[in-house]
C-alpha positions in Angstrom: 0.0 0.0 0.0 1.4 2.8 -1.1 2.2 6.0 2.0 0.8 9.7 1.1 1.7 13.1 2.7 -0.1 16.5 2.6 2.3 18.9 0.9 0.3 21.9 2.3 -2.0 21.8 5.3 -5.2 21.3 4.6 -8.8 22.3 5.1 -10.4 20.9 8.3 -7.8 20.3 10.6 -8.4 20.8 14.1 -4.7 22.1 15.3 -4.4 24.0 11.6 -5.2 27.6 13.6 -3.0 26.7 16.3 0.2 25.7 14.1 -0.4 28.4 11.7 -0.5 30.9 14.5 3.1 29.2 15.9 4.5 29.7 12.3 3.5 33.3 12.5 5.1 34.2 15.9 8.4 32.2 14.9 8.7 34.8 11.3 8.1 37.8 13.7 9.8 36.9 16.3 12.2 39.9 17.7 10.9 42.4 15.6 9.4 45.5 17.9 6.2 47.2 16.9 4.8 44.2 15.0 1.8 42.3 16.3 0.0 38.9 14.8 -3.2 37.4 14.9 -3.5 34.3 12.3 -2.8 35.9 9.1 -3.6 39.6 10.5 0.1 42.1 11.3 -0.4 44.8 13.0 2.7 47.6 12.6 2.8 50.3 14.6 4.7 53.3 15.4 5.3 55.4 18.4 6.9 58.9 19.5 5.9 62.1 20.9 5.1 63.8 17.8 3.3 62.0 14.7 6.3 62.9 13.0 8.2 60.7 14.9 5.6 57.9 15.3 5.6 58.4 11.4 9.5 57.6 11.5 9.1 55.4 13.6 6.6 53.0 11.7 8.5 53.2 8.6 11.8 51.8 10.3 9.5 48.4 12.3 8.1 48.1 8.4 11.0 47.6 7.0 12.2 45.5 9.1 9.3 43.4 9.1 9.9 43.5 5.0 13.1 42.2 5.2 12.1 39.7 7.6 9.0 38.5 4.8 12.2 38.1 2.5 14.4 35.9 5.0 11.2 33.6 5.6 9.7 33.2 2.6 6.6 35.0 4.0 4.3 36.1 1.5 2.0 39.4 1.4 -1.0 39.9 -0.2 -0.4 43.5 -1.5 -4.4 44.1 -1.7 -4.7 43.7 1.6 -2.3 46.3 2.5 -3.7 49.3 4.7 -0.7 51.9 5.4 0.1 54.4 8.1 -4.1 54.3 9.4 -4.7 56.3 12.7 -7.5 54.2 13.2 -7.2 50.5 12.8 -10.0 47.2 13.3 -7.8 44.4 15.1 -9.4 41.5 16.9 -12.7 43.2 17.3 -11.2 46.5 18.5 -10.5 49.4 17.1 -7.2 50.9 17.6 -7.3 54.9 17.3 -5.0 57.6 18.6 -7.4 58.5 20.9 -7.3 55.3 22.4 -9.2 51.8 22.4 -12.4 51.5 20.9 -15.1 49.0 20.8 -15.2 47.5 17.1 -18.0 49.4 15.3 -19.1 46.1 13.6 -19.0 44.7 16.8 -21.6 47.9 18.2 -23.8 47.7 15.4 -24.2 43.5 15.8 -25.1 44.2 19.3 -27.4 47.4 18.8 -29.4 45.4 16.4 -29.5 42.0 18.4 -33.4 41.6 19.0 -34.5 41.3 23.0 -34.4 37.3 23.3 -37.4 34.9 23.8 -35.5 32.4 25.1 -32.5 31.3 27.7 -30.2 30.2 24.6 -31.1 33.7 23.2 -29.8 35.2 27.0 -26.6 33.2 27.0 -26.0 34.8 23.5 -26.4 38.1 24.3 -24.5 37.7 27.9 -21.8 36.4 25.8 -21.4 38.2 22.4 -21.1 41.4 25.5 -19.0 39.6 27.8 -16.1 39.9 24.9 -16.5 44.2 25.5 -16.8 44.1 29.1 -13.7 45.4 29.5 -15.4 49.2 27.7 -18.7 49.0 30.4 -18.1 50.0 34.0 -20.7 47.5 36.2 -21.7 45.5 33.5 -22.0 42.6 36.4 -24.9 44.2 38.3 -26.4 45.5 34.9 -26.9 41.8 34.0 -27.6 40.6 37.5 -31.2 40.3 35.9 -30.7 38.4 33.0 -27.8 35.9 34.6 -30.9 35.0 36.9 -32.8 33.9 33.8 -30.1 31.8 32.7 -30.4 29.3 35.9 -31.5 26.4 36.2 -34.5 25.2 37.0 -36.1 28.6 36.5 -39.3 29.1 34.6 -38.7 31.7 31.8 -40.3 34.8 31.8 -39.8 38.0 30.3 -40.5 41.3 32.3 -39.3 45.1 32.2 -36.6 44.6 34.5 -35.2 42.5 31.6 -35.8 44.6 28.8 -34.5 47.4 30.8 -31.1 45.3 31.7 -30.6 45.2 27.7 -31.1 48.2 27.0 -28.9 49.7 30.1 -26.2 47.4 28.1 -26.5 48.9 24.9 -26.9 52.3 25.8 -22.9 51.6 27.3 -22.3 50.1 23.9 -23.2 53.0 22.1 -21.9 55.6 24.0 -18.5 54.5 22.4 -16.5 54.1 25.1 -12.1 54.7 24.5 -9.8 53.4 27.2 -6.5 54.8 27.4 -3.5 52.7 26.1 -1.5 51.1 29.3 1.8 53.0 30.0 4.3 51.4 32.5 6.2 54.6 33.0 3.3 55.9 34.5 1.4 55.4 38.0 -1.4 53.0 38.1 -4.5 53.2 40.7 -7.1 50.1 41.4 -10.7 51.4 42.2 -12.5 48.8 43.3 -16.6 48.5 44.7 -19.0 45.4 45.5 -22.6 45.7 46.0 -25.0 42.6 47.1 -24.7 40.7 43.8 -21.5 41.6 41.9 -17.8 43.0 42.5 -16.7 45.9 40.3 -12.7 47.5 39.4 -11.0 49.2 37.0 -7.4 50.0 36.4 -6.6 54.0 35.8 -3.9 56.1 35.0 -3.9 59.4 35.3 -7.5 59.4 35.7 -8.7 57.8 32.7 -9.6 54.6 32.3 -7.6 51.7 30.8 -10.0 48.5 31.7 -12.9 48.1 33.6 -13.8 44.5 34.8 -17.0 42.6 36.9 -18.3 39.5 37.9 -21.2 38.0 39.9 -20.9 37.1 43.2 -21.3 33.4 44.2 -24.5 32.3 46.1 -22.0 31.8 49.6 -20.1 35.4 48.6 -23.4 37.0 48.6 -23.7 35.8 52.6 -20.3 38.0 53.2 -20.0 40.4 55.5 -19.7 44.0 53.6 -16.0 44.6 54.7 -15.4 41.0 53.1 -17.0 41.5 49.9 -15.2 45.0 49.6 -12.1 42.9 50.4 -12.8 40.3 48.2 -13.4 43.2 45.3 -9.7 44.1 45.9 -8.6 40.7 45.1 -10.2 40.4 42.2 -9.1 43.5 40.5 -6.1 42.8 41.3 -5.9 39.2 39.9 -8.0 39.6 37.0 -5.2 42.7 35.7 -2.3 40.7 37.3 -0.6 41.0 33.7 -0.9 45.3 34.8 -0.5 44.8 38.9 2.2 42.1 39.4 5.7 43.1 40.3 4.7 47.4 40.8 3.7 49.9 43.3 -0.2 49.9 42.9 -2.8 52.6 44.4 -6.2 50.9 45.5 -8.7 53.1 46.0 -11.8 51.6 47.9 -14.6 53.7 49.4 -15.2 51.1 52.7 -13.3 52.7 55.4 -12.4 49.7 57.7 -10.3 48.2 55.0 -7.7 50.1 56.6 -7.7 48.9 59.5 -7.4 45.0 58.4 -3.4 46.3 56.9 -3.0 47.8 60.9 -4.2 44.6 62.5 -1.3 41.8 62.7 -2.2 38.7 60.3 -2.6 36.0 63.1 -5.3 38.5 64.9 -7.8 38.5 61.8 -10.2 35.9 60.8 -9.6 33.2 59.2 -11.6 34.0 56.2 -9.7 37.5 55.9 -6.7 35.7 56.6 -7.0 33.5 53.5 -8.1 37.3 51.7 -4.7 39.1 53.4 -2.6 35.7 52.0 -3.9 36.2 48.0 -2.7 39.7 48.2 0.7 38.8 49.9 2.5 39.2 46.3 1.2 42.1 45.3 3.0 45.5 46.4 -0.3 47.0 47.1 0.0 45.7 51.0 4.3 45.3 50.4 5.1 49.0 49.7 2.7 50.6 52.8 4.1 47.8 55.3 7.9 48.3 54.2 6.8 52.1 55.3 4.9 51.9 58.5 8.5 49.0 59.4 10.7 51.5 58.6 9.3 54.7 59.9 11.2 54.9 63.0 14.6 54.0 61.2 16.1 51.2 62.8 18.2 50.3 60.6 18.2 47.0 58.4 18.4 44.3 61.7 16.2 46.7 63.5 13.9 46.7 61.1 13.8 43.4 59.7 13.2 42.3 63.7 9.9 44.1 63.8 8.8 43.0 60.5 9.2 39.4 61.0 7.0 40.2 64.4 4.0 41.0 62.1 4.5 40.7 58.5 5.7 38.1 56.1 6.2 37.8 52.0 8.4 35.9 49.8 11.7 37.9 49.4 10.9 40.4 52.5 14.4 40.6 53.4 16.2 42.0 50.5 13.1 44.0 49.2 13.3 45.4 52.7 17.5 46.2 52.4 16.6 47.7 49.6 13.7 50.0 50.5 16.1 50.8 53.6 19.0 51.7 51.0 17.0 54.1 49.3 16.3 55.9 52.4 17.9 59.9 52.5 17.3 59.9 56.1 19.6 56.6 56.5 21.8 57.2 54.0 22.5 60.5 55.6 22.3 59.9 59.3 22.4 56.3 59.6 25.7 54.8 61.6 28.2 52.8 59.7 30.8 50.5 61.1 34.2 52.5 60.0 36.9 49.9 59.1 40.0 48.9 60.4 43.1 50.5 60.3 45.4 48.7 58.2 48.8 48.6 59.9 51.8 48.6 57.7 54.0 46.0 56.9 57.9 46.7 58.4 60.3 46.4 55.8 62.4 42.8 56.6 66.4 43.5 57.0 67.3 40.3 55.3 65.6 38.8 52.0 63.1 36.0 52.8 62.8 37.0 56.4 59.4 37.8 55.9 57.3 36.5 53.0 53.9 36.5 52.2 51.9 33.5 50.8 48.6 32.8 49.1 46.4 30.1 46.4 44.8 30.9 43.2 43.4 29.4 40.5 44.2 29.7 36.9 43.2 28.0 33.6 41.5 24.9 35.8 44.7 24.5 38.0 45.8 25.5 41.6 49.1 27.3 42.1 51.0 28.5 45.5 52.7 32.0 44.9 55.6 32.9 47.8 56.7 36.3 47.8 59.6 37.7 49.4 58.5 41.1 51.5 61.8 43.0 50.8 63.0 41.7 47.0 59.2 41.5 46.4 60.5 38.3 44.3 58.2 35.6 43.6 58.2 31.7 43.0 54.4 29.8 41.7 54.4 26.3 42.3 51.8 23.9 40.5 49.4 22.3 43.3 47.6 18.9 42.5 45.5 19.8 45.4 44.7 22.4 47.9 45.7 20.2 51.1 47.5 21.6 54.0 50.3 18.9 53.3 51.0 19.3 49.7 51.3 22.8 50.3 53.5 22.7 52.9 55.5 20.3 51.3 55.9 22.9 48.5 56.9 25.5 50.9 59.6 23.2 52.7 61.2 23.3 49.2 61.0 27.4 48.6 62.0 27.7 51.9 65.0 24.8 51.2 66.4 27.0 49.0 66.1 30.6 50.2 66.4 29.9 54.1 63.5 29.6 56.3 61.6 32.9 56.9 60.8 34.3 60.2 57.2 35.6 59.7 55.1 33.8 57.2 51.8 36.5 56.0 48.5 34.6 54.7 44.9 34.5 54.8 42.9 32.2 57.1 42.6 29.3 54.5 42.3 25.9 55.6 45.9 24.4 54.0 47.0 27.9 56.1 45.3 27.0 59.3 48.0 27.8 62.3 47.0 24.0 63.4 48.5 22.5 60.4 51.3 24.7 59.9 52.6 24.3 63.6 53.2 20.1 63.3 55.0 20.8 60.4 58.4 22.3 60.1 57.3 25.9 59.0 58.1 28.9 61.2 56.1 29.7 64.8 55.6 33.1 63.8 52.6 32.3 61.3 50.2 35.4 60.4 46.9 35.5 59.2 44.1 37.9 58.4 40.8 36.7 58.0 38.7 38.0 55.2 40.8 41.0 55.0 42.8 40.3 51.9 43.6 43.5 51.5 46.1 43.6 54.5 47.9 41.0 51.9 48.5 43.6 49.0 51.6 42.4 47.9 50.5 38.8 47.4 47.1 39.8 45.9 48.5 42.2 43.7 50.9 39.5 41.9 47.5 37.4 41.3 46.0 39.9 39.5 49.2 39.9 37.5 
């Protein structure tokens, strides 16, 4: 029986989207300012001026061009739009102004008739779910209609319905634009809940850049207020996570008390807000005002790191609390720093190799002892095949063999160094060292560099 191959792939495949869409982002890959979406490439330009984001354009274009060439990628020149300020892209539109709703997508839902059914609910719920992002409180909007949806629940249309749908498409045509997300800039959380739905959106400079909602649970609907107003936190801060993870964030809530949840120590709070407190442990929304209220006293990096173990605990507290602490003008100004020791000077030796100085390095995957002479600053290496006390004191028996045997040896506090080993061998009594202070050994550290 003879074996066949598609050439090409071909009509009806289930993965054909998904493979397409991984051959897309390997041709593009690296190139800045372009964007895919299955055979849709977005280019775009930025800059202060349309001048520049002109300028701009043109050099990510031809990039992308030259990258066509490299792959093989083929353009259907038809299809072309160039330098648009307002561009349709997976049922948005993409303006200078901002992000718009797609106006195909509008009209569709402006002339979608008011349903007669609970599969004519779940469409309209859904086709509006994929703009909820452009309609503040679309949650407690639809409260009515979700009802309608569950089951075992006769169907019946009333006002309250027909109202909900037309509440929704009123926010639909009132052609909403959300401001383009800016990491330079600061970003601010206002969150709200009510008795059947949690509410946020994510701002900057006081205009909006997404708005997001959901219904509350039948148990969430039995929390107390200052939970659900917690739990409304969470949830904006999840459901942007791509926007709120790993940055200062300002939450703005209008329930008072959630203030004094931060004041209370975890352990003290119930369980339930305990679980709450945990979710928002990695966010810096709770991080940054803690670090604060820690270090408002100035204690100093053990002092303060003492009294926020008492209370407070994240992943990576201790280094994001150093370096809060070494970003402080009142610390780096005031604070009290351990001054270092006075290096004493080395006395010149009367005699060669009456005082020498002695150290290990490594070079080129091998060990080598260096001996150098304090007053000739002369120098022998010796190849090590290990870093033992006894093979290097073996090698220094022979150095010292030949030049005479020194009456103050100078090294650091290695172990093939250690006073204990040196004093059962035959090397002098007067042994030095200096503990991580290899400075005090500049002569021998000097000829390592070397």
């Amino acid at each position: 029986m003879e074996e066949t191959s598609w050439l090409r792939m071909p009509f009806g495949i289930s993965t054909a989207p998904e493979e397409y869409q991984r051959r897309q982002d390997q041709a593009i890959e690296g190139l800045p300012g372009v964007r895919s979406i299955v055979d849709d490439i977005l280019v775009f330009g930025e800059g202060d001026t349309v001048n520049e984001a002109i300028k701009d354009h043109d050099i990510k274009l031809e990039k992308l061009m030259e990258r066509c060439r490299e792959t093989n990628l083929k353009l259907n020149p038809k299809k072309l739009k160039l330098k648009l300020n307002r561009v349709p892209f997976i049922g948005h539109l993409i303006t200078d102004e901002g992000l718009k709703p797609d106006s195909n997508k509008v009209r569709s839902v402006m002339e979608m008739p008011d349903p007669t059914d609970v599969k004519g609910v779940q469409r309209f719920i859904g086709f509006v779910n994929y703009l909820s992002k452009f309609l503040p409180g679309l949650s407690d909007i639809g409260e009515p209609l979700r009802k309608l949806t569950l089951k075992d629940t006769e169907w019946c249309w009333m006002d309250v319905h027909k109202a909900a749908v037309q509440k929704v498409k009123q926010l639909i045509s009132a052609k909403p634009v959300l401001r383009y997300y800016d990491q330079t800039k600061e970003l601010t959380l206002q969150t709200d809940s009510s008795d059947t739905g949690l509410g946020s959106v994510i701002t900057q400079e006081g205009q909006p850049v997404a708005y997001t909602s959901r219904a509350l649970t039948d148990p969430e609907t039995r929390y107390a207020q200052i939970e659900k107003e917690l739990l409304a936190v969470i949830f904006g801060l999840e459901r942007f996570h791509e926007y709120t993870y790993g940055r200062k964030v300002t939450v703005q809530s209008d329930h008072k008390p959630l203030e004094m949840i931060a004041k209370k120590p975890l352990h003290r709070a119930p369980k339930r807000l305990q679980r709450m407190l945990l979710r928002l442990q990695k966010y810096d929304v709770i991080r940054h005002e803690m670090m604060k209220r820690v270090h408002s006293s100035h204690l100093g990096v053990e002092g303060c790191l003492r009294r926020a173990r008492e209370s407070i605990y994240w992943p990576g507290m201790t280094s994001a609390l150093k370096d809060y602490i070494s970003n402080c003008d009142v610390c780096t100004t005031y604070g009290t720093k351990q001054a270092k020791e006075t290096l004493l000077p080395h006395d010149v030796p009367n005699r060669p190799w009456a005082k020498v100085g002695t150290d290990l390095f490594y070079f080129d995957q091998k060990n080598y002892l260096i001996t150098v002479d304090y007053m000739s600053n002369f120098w022998e290496i010796d190849f090590l095949r290990d870093t033992t006390s006894t093979t290097v004191i073996r090698k220094l028996k022979g150095n010292f063999a030949r030049h005479g045997i020194p009456d103050i040896v100078v090294s650091d506090n290695g172990p093939s160094s250690h006073p204990r080993n040196s004093r059962s061998s035959a090397t002098p009594g007067n042994l030095n060292t200096k503990p991580h202070r290899q400075d005090s050994h500049r002569v021998t550290e000097r000829l390592n560099k070397q």
